[in-house]
MIDOSE-1310 file (N, C-alpha, C; in nm, 2 decimals, decimal comma, always signed):
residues 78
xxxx	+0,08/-0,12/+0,00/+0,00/+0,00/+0,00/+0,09/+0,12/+0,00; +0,08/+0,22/-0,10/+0,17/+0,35/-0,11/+0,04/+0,46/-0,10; +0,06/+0,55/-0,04/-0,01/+0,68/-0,04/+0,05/+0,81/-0,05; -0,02/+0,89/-0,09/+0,03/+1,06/-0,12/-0,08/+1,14/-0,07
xxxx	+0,00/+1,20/+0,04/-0,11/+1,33/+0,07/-0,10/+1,46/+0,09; -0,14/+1,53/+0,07/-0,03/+1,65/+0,08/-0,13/+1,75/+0,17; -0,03/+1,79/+0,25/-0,05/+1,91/+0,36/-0,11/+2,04/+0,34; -0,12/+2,10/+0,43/-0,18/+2,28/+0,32/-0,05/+2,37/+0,31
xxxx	+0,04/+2,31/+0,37/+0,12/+2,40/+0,43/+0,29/+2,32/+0,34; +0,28/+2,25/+0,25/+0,39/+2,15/+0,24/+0,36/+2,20/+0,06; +0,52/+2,19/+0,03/+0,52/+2,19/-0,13/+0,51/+2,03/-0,20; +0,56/+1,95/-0,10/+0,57/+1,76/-0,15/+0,49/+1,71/-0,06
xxxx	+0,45/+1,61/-0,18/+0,33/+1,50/-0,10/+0,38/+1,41/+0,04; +0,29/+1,39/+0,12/+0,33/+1,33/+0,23/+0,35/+1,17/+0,17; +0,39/+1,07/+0,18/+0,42/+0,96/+0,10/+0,41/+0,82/+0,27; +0,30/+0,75/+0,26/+0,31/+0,63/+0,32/+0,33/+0,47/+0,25
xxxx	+0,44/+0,44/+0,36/+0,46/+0,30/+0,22/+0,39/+0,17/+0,35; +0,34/+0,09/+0,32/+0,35/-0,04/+0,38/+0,33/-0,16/+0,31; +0,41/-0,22/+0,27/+0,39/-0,36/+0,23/+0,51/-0,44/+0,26; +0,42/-0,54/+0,30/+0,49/-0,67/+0,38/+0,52/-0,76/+0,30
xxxx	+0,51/-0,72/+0,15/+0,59/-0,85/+0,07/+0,78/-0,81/+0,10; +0,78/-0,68/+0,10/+0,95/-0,63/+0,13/+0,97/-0,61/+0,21; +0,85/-0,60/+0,34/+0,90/-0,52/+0,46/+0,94/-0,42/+0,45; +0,91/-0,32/+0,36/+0,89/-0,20/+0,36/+0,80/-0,11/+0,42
xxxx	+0,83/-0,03/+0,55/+0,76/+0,03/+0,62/+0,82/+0,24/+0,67; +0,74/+0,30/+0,55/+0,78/+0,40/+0,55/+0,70/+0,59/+0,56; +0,74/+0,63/+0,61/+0,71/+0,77/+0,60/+0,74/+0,90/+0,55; +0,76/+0,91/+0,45/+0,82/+1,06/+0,45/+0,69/+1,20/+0,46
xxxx	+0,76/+1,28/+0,56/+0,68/+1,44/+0,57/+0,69/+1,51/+0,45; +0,60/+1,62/+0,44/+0,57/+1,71/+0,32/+0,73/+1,81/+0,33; +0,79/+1,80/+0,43/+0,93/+1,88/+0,41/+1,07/+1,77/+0,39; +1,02/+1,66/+0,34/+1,08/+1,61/+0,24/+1,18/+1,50/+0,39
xxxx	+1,13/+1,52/+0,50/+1,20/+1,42/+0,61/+1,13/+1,26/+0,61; +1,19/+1,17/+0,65/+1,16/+1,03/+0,68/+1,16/+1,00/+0,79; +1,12/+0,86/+0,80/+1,10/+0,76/+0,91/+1,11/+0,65/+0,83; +1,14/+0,50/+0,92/+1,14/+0,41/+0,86/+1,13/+0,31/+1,00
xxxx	+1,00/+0,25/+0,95/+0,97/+0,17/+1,07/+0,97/+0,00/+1,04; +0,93/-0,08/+1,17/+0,97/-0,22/+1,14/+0,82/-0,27/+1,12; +0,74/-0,19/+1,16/+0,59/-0,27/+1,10/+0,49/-0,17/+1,11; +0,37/-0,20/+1,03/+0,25/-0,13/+1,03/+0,23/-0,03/+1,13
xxxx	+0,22/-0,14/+1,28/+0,15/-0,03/+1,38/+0,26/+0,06/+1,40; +0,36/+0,07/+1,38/+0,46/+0,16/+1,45/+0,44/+0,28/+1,34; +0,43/+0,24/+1,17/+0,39/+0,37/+1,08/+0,21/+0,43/+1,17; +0,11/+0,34/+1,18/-0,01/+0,42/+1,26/+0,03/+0,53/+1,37
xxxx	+0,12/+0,41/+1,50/+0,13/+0,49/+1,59/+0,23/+0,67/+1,56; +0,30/+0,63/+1,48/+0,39/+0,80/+1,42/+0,29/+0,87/+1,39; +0,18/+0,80/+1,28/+0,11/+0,89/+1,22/+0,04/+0,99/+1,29; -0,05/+0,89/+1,38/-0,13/+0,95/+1,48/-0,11/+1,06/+1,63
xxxx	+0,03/+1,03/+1,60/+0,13/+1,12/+1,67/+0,17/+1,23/+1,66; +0,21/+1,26/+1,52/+0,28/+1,34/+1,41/+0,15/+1,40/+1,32; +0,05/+1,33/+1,29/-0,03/+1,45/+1,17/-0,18/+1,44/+1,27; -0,23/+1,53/+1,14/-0,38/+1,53/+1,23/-0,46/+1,56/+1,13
xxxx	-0,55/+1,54/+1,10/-0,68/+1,57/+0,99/-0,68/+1,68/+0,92; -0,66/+1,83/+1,01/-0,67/+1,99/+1,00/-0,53/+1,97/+0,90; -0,46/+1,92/+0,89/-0,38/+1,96/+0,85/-0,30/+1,92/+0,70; -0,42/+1,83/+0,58/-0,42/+1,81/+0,49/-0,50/+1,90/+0,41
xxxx	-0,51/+1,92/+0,27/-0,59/+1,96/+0,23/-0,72/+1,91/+0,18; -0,72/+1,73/+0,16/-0,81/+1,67/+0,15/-0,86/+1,60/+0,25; -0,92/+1,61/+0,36/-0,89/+1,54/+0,47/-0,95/+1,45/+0,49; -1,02/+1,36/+0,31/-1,07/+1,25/+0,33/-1,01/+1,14/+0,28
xxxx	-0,82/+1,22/+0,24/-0,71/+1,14/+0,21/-0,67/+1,08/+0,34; -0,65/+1,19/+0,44/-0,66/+1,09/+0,58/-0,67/+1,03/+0,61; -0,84/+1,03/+0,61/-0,94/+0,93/+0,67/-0,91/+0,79/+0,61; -0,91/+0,83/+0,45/-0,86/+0,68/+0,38/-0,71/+0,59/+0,41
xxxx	-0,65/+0,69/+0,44/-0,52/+0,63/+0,50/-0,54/+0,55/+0,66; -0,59/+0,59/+0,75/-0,60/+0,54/+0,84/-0,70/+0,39/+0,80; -0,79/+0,42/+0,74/-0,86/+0,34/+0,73/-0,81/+0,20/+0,69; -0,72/+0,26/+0,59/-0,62/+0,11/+0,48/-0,50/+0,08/+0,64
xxxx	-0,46/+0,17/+0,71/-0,40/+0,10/+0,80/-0,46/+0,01/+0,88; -0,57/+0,07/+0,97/-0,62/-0,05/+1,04/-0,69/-0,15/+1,00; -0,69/-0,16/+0,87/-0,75/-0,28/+0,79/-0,61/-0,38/+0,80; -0,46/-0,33/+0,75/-0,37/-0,36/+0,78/-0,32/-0,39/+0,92
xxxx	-0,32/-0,33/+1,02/-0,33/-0,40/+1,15/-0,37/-0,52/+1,18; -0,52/-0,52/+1,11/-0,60/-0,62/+1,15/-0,55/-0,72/+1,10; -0,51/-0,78/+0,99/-0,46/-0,83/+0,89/-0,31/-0,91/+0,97; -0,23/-0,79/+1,02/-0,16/-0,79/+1,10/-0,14/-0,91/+1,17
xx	-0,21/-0,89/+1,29/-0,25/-0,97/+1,38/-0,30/-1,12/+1,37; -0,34/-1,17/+1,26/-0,37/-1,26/+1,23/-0,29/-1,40/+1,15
C-alpha cells in the first residue's frame, strides 16, 4: 500500500509505504524528512502522533489512510 497526501502547508506530498511483501515500512513528511519503521502499527502509531486531519488539504485522504492501515493491523495480527 503506497499513499500521497499532501498538507496545506507543504510543497511535497506526504508519502506512506507499507507492504509486507519487502518489509517496507515507510514515511516521508511534506518537508521532504523520513521515518522508517519495522511494521505497520509503529507507521499508525507515528502517524497518529505526528499529523492530524486539519492539516491536509483533502482530509478525506486521511481518513482513507488510516482506514487502509487498520484494515492492515488487522490483517496484522492474524
Amino acid at each position: 500500500m503506497e499513499y500521497s497526501l499532501y498538507k496545506k502547508d507543504g510543497k511535497f506530498p506526504c508519502d506512506v509505504t507499507v507492504d509486507y511483501d519487502n518489509m517496507v515500512f515507510t514515511v516521508r513528511d511534506s518537508d521532504t524528512t523520513g521515518e522508517v519503521f519495522n511494521s505497520a502499527s509503529e507507521v499508525a502509531q507515528w502517524i497518529k502522533q505526528h499529523w492530524s486531519v486539519e492539516q491536509f488539504q483533502r482530509p478525506d485522504d486521511y481518513y482513507d489512510l488510516m482506514k487502509h492501515l487498520e484494515n492492515s493491523l488487522d490483517d496484522e495480527t492474524k
